[in-house]
MOPAC internal coordinates of N, CA, C and O (Angstrom, degrees):
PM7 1SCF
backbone

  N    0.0000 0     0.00 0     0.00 0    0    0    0
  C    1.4450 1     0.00 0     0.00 0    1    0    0
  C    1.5254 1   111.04 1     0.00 0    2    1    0
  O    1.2310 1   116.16 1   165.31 1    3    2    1
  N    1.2480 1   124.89 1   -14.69 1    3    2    1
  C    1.4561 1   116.90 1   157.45 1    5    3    2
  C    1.2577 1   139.70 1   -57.23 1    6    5    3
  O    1.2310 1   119.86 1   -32.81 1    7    6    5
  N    1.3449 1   117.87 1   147.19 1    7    6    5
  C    1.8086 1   139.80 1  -143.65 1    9    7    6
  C    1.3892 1    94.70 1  -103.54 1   10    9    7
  O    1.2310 1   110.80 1   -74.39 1   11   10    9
  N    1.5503 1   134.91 1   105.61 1   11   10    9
  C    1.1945 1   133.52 1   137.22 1   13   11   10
  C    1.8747 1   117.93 1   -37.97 1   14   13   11
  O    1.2310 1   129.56 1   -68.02 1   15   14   13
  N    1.3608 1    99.17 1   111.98 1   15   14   13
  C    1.4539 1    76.16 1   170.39 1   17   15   14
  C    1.6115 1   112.25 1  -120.20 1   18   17   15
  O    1.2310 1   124.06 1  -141.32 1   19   18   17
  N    1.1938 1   109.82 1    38.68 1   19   18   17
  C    1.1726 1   130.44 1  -178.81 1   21   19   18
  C    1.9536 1   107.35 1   -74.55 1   22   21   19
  O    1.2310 1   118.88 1   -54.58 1   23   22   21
  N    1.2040 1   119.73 1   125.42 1   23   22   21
  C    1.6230 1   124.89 1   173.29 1   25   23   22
  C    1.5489 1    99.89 1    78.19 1   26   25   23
  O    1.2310 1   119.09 1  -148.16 1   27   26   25
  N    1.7186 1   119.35 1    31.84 1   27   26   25
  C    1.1907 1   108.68 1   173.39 1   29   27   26
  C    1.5225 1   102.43 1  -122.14 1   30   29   27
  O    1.2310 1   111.84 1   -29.50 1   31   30   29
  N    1.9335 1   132.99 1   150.50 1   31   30   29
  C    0.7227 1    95.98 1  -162.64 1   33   31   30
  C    2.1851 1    94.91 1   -97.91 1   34   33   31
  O    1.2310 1   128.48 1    10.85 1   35   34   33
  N    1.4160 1   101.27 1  -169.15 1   35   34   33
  C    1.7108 1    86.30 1  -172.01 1   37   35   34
  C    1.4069 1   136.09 1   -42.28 1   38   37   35
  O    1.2310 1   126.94 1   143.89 1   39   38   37
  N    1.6838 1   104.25 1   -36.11 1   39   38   37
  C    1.6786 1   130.12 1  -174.72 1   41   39   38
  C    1.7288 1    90.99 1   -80.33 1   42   41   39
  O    1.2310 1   111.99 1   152.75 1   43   42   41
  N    1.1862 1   132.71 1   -27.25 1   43   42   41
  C    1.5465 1   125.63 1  -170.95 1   45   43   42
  C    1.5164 1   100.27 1   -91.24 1   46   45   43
  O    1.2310 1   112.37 1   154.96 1   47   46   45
  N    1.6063 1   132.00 1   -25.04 1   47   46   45
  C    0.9590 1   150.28 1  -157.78 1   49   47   46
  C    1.6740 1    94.97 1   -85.31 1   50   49   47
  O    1.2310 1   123.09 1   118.41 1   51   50   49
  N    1.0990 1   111.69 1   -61.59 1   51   50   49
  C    2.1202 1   113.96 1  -179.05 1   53   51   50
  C    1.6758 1   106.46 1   -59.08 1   54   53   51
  O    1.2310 1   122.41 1   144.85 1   55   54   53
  N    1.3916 1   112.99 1   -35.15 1   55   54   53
  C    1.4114 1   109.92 1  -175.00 1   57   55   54
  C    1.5257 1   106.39 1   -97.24 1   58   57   55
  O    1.2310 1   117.92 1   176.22 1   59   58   57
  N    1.1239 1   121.56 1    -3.78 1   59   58   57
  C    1.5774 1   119.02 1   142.63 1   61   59   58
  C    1.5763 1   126.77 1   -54.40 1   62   61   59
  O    1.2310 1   124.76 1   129.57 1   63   62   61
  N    1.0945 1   108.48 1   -50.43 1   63   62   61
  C    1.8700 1   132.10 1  -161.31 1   65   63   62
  C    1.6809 1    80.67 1   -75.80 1   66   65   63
  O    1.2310 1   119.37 1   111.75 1   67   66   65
  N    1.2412 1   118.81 1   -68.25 1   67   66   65
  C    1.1948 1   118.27 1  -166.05 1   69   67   66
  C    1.1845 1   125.39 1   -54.50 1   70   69   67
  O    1.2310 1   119.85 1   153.82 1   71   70   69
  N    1.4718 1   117.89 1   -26.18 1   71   70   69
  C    1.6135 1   110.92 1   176.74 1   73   71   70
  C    1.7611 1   102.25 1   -93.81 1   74   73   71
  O    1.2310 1   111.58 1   174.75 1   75   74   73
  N    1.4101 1   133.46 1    -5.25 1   75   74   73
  C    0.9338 1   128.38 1   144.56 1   77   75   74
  C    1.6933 1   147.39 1   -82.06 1   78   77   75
  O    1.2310 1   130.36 1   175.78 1   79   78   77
  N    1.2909 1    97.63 1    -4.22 1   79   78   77
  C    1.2019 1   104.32 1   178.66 1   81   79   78
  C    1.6946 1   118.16 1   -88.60 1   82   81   79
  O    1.2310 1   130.30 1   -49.19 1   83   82   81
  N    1.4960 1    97.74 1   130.81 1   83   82   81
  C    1.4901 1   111.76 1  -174.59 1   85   83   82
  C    1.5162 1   127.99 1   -39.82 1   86   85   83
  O    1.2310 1   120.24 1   -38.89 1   87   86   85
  N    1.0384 1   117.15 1   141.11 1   87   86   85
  C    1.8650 1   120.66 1   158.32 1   89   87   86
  C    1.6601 1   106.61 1   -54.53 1   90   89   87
  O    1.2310 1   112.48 1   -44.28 1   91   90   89
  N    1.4995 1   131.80 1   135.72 1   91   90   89
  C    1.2315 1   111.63 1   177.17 1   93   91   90
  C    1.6135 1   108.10 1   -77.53 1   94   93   91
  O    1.2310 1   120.39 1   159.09 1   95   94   93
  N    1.2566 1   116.85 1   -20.91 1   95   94   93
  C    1.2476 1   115.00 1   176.10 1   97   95   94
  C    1.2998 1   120.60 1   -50.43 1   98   97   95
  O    1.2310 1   116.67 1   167.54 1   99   98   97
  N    1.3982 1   123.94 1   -12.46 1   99   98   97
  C    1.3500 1   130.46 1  -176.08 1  101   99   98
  C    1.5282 1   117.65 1  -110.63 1  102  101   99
  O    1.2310 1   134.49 1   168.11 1  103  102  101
  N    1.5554 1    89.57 1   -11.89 1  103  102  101
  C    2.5881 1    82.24 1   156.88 1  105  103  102
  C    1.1146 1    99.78 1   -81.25 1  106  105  103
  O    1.2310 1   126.28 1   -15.21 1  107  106  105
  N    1.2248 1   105.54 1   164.79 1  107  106  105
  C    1.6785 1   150.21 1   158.28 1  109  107  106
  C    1.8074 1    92.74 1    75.64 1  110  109  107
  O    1.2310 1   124.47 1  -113.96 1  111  110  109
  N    1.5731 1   109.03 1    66.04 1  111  110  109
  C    1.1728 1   128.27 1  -178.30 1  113  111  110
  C    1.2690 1   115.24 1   -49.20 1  114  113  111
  O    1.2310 1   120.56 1   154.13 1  115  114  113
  N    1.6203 1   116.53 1   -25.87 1  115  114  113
  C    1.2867 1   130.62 1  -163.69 1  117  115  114
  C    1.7667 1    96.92 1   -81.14 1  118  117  115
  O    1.2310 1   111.70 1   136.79 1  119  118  117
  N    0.9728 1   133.25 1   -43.21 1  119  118  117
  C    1.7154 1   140.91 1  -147.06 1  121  119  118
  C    1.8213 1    80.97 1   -69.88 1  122  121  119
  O    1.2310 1   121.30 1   -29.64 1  123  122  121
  N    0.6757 1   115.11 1   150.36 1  123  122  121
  C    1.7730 1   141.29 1   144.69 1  125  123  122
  C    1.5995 1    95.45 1   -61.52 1  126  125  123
  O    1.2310 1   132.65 1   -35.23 1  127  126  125
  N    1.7273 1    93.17 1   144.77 1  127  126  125
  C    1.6748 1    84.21 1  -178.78 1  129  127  126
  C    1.7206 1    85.18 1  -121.66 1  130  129  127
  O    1.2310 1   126.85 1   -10.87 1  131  130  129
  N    1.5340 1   104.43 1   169.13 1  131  130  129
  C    1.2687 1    98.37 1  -178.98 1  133  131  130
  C    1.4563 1   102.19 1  -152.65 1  134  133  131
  O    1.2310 1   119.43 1   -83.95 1  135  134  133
  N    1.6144 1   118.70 1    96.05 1  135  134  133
  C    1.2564 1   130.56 1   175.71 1  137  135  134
  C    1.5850 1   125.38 1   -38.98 1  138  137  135
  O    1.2310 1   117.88 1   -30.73 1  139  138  137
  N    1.2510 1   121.64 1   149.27 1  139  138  137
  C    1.3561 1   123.97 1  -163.57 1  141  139  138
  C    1.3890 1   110.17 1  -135.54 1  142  141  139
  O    1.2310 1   113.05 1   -56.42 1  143  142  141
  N    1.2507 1   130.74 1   123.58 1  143  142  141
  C    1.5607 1   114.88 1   168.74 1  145  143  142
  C    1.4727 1   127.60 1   -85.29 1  146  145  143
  O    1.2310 1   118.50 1   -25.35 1  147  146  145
  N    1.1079 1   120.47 1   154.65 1  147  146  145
  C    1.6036 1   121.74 1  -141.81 1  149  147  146
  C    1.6907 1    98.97 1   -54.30 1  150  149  147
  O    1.2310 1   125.68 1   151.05 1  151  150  149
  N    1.1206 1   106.69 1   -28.95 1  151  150  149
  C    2.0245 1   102.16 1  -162.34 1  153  151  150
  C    1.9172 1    83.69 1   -75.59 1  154  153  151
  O    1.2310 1   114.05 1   128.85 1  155  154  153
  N    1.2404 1   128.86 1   -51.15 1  155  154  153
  C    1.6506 1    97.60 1  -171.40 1  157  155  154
  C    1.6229 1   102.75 1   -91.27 1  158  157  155
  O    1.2310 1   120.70 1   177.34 1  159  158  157
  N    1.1935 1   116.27 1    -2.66 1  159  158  157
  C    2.0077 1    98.55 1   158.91 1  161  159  158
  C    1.6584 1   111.63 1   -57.38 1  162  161  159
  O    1.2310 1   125.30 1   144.42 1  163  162  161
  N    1.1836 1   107.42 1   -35.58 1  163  162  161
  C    1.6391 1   107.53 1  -168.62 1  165  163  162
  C    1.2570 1   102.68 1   -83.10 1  166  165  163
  O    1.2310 1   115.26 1   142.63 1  167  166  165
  N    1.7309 1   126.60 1   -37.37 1  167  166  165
  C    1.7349 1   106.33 1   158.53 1  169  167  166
  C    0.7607 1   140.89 1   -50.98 1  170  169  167
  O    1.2310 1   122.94 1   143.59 1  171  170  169
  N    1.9569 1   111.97 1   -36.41 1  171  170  169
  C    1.9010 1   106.78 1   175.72 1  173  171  170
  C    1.3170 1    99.44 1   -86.50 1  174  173  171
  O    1.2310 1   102.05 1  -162.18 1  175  174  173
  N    1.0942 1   150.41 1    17.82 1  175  174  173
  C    1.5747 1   158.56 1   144.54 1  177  175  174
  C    1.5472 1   103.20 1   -58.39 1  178  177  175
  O    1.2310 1   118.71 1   126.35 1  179  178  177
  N    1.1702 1   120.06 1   -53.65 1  179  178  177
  C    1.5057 1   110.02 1   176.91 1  181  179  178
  C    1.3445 1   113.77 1  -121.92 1  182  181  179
  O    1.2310 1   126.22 1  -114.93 1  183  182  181
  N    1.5315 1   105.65 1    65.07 1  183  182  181
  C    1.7653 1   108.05 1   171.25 1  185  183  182
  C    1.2805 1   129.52 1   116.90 1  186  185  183
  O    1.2310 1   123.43 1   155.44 1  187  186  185
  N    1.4563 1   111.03 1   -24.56 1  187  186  185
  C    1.9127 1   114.32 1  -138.35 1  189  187  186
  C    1.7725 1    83.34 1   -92.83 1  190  189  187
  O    1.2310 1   119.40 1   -38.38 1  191  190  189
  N    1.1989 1   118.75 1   141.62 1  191  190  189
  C    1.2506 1   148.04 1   176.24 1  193  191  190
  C    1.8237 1   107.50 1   -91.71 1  194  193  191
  O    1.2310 1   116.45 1   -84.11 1  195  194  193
  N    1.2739 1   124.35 1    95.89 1  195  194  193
  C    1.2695 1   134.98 1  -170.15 1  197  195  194
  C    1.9602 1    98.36 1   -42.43 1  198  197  195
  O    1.2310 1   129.99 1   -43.09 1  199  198  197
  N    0.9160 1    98.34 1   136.91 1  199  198  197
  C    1.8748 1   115.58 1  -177.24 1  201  199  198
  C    1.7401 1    93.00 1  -101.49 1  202  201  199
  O    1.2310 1   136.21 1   -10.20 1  203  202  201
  N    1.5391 1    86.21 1   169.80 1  203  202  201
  C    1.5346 1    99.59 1  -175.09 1  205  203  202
  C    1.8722 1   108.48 1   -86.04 1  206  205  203
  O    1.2310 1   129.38 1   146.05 1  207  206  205
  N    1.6309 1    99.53 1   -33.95 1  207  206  205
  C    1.2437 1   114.30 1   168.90 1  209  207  206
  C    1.6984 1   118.36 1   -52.37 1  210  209  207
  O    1.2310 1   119.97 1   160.27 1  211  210  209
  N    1.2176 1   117.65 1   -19.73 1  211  210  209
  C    1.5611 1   124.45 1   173.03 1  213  211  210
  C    1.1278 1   130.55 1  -101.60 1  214  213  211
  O    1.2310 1   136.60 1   148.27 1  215  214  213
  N    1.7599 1    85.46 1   -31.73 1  215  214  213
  C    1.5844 1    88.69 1   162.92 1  217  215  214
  C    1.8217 1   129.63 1   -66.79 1  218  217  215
  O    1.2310 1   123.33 1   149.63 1  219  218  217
  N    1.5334 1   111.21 1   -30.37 1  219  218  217
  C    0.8040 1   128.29 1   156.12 1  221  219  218
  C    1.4850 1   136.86 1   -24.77 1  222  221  219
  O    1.2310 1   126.70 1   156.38 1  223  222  221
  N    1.1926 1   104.73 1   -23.62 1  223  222  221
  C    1.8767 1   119.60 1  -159.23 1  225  223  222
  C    1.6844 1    79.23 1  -108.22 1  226  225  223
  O    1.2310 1   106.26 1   162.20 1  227  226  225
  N    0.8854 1   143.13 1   -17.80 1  227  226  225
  C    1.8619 1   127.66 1   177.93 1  229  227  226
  C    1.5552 1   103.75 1  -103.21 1  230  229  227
  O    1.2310 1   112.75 1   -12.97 1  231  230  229
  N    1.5007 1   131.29 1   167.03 1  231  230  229
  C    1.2294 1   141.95 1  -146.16 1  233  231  230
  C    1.6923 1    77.54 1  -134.08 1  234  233  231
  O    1.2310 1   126.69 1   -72.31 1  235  234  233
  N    1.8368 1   104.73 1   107.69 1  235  234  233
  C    1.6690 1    91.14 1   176.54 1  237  235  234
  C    1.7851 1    83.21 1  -151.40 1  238  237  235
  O    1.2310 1   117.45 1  -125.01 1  239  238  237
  N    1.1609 1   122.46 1    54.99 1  239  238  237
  C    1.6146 1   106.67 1  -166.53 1  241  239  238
  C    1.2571 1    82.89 1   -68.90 1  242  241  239
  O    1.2310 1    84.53 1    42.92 1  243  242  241
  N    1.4246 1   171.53 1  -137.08 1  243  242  241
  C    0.9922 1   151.07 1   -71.29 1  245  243  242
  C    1.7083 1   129.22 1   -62.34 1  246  245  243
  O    1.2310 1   121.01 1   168.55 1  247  246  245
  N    1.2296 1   115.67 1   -11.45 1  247  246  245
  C    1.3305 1   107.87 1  -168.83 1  249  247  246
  C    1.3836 1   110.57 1   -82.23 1  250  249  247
  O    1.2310 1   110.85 1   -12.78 1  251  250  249
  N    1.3526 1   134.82 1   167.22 1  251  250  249
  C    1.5929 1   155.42 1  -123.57 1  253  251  250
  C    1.5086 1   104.43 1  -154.58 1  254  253  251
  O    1.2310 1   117.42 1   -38.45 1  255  254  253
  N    1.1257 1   122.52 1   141.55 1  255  254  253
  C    1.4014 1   131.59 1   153.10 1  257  255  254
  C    1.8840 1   100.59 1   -42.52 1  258  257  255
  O    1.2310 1   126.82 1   -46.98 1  259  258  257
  N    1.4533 1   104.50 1   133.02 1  259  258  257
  C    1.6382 1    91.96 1   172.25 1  261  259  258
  C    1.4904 1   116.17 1    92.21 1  262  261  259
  O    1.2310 1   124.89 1   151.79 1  263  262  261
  N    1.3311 1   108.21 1   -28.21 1  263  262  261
  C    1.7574 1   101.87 1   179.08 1  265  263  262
  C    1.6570 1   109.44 1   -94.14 1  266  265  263
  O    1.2310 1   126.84 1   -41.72 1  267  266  265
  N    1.6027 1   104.45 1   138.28 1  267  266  265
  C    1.5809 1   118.48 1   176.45 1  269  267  266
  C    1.8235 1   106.68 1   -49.27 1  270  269  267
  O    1.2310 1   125.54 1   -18.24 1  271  270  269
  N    1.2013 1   106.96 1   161.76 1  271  270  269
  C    1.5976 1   133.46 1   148.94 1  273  271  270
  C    1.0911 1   125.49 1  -161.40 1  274  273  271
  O    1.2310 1   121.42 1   -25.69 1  275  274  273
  N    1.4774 1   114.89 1   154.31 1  275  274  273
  C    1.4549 1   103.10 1   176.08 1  277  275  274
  C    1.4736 1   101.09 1  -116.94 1  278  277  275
  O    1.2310 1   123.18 1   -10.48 1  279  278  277
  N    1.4468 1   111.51 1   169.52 1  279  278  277
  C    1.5446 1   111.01 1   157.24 1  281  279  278
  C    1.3827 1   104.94 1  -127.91 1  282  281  279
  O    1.2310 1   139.36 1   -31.35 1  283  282  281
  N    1.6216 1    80.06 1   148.65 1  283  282  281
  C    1.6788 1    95.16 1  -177.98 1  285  283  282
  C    1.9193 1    90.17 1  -110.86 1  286  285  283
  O    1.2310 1   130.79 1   -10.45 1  287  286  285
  N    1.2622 1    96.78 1   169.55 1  287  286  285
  C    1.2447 1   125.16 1   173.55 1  289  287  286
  C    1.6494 1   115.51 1   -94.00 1  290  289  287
  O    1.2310 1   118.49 1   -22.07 1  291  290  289
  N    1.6149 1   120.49 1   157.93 1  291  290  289
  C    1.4522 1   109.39 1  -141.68 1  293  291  290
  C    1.8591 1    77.56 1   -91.90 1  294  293  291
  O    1.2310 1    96.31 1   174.52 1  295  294  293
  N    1.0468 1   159.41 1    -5.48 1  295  294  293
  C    1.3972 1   141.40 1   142.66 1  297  295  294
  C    1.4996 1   106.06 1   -58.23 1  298  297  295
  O    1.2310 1   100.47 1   164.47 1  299  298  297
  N    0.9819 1   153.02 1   -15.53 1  299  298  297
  C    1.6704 1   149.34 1  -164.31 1  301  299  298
  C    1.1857 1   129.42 1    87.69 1  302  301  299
  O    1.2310 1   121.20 1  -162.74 1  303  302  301
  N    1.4825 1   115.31 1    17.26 1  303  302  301
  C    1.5190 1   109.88 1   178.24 1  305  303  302
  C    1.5598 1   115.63 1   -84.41 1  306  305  303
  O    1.2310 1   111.50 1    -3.08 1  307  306  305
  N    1.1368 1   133.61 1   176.92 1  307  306  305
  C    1.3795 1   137.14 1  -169.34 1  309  307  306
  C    1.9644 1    91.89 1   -98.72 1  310  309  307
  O    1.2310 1   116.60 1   -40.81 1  311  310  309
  N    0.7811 1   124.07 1   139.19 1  311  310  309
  C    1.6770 1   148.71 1  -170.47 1  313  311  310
  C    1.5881 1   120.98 1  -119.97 1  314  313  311
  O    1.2310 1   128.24 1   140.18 1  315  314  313
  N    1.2568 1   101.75 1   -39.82 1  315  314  313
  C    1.7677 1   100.62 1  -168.04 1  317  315  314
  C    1.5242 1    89.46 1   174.38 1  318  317  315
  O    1.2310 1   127.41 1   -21.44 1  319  318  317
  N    1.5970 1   103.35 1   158.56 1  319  318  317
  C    1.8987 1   139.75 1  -177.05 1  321  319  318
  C    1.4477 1    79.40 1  -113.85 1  322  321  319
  O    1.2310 1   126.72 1   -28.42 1  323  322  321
  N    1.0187 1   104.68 1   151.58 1  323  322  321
  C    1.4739 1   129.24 1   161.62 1  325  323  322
  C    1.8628 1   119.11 1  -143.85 1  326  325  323
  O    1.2310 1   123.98 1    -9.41 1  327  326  325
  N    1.3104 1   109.96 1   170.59 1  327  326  325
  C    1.1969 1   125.18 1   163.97 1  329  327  326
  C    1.5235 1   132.07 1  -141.54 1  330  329  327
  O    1.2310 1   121.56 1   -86.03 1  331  330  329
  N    1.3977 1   114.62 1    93.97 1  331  330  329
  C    1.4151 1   112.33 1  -159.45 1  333  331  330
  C    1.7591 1   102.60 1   -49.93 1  334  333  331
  O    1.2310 1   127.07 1   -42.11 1  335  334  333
  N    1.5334 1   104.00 1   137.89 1  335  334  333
  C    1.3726 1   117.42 1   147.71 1  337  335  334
  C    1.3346 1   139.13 1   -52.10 1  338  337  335
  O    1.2310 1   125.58 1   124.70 1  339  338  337
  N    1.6994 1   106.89 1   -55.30 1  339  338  337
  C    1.3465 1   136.26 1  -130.61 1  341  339  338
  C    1.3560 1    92.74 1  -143.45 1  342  341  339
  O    1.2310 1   113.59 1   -67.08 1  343  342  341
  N    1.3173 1   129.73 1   112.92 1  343  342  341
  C    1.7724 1   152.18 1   164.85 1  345  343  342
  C    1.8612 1    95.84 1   -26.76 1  346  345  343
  O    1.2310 1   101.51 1   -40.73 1  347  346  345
  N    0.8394 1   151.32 1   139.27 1  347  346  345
  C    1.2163 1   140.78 1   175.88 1  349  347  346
  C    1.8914 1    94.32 1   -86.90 1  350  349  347
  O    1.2310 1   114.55 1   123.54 1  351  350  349
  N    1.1731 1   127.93 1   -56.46 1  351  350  349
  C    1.7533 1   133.14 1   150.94 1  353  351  350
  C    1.7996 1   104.96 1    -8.97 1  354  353  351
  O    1.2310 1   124.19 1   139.47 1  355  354  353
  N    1.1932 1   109.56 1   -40.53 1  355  354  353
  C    1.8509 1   104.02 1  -175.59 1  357  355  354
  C    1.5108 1    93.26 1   -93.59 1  358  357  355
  O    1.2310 1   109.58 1   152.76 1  359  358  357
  N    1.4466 1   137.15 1   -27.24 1  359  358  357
  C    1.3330 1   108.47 1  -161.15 1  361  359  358
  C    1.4663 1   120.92 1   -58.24 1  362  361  359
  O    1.2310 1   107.70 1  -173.35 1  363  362  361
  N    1.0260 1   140.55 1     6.65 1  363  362  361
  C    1.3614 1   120.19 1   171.38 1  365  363  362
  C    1.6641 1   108.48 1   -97.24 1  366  365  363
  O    1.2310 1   111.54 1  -179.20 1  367  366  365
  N    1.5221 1   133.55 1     0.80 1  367  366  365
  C    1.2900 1   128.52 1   163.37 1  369  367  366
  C    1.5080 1   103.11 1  -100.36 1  370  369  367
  O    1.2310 1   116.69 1  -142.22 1  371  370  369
  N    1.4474 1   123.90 1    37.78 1  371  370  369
  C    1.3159 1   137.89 1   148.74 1  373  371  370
  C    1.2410 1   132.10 1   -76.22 1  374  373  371
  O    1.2310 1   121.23 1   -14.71 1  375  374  373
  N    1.2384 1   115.25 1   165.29 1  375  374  373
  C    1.4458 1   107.29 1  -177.16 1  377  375  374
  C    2.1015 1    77.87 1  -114.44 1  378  377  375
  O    1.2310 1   120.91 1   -40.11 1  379  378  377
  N    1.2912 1   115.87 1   139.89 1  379  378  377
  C    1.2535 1   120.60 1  -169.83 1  381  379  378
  C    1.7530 1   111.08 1   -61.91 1  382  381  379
  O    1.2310 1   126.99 1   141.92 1  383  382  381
  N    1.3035 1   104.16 1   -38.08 1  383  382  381
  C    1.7602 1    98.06 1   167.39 1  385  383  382
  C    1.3710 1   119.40 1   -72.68 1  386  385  383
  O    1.2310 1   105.31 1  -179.33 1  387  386  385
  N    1.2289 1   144.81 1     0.67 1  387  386  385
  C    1.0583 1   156.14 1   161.20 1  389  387  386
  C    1.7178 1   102.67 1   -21.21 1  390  389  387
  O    1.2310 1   119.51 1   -46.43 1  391  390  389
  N    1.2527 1   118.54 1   133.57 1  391  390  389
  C    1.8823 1   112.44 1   160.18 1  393  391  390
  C    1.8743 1   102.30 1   -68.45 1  394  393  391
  O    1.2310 1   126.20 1   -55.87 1  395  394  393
  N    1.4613 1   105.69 1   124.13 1  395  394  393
  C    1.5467 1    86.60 1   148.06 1  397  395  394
  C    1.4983 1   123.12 1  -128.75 1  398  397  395
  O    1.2310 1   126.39 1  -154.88 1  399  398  397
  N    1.2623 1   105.31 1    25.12 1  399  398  397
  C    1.6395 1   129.29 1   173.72 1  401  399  398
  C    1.0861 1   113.62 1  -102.10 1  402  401  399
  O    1.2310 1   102.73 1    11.32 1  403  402  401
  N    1.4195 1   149.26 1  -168.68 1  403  402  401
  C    1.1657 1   150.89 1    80.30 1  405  403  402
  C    1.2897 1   127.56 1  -109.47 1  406  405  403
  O    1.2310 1   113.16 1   -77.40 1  407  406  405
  N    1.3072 1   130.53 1   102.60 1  407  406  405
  C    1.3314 1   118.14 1   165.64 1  409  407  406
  C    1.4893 1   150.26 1   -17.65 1  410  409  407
  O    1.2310 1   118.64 1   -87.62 1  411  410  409
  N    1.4125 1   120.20 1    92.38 1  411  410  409
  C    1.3026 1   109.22 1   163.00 1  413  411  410
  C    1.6432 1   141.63 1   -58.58 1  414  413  411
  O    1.2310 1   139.61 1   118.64 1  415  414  413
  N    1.3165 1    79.58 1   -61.36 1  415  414  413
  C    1.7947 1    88.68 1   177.95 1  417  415  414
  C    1.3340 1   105.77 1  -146.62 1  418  417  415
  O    1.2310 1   120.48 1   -35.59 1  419  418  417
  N    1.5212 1   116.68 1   144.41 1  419  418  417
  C    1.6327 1   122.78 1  -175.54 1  421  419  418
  C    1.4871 1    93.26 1  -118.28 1  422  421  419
  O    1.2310 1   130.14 1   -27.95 1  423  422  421
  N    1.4575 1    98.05 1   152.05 1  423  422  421
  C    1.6105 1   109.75 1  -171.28 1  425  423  422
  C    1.6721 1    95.12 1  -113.76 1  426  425  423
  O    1.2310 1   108.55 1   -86.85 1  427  426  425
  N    1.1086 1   139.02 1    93.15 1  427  426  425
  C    1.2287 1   139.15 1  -156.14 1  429  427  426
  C    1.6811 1   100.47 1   -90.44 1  430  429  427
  O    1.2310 1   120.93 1   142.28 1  431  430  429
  N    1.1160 1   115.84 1   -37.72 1  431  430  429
  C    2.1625 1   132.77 1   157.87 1  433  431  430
  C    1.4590 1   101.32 1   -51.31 1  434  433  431
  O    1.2310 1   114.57 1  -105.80 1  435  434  433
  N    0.7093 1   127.90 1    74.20 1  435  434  433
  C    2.1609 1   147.41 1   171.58 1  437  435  434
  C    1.7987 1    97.79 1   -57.27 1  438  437  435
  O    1.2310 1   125.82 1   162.28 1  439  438  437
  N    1.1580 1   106.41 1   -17.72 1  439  438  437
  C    1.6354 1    99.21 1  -163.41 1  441  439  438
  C    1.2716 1   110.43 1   -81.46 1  442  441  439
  O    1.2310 1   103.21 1   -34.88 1  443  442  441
  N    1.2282 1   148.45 1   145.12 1  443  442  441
  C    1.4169 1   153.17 1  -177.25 1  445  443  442
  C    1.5935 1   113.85 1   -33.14 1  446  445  443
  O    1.2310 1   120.10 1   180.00 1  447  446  445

């Protein structure tokens, strides 16, 4: 997937990179992504630690204490890394505020 930028001149060279350069929503291909609607994108935007009660509303029985996700935002941008807490398999002997995320890193730049 790398850009020769060889025989381009500098101004042809930025609008090269640019029509090749990725959506971030589309690294770390491996993570499960897990869409968000705009009112809790803007909570884990300022802080909010994903609950078990929210997690709840997506279809993810497989994930594990320890395994990555990301969320994207309901346009498709990448939002936040995470690290589940909480077996998604135990959430129903939860108490629904429970953390079952924790945040790694928030991408607060939404733009492509």
């Amino acid at each position: 997937m790398a850009v020769s930028l060889n025989n381009y001149e500098d101004n042809d060279k930025k609008n090269k990179l640019l029509e090749k350069i990725l959506p971030m929503a589309e690294l770390l291909p491996l993570l499960t992504s897990i869409e968000l609607e705009d009112h809790s994108a803007a909570k884990l935007r300022n802080g909010w630690q994903p609950s078990v009660e929210m997690m709840k509303e997506h279809d993810l029985p497989f994930l594990k204490a320890g395994d990555m996700v990301k969320f994207i935002s309901s346009s498709g941008y990448l939002l936040a890394v995470a690290k589940m807490v909480a077996p998604v398999n135990k959430f129903s002997e939860f108490d629904g505020k429970r953390q079952a995320a924790k945040i790694v890193r928030v991408f607060n730049n939404i733009s492509k």
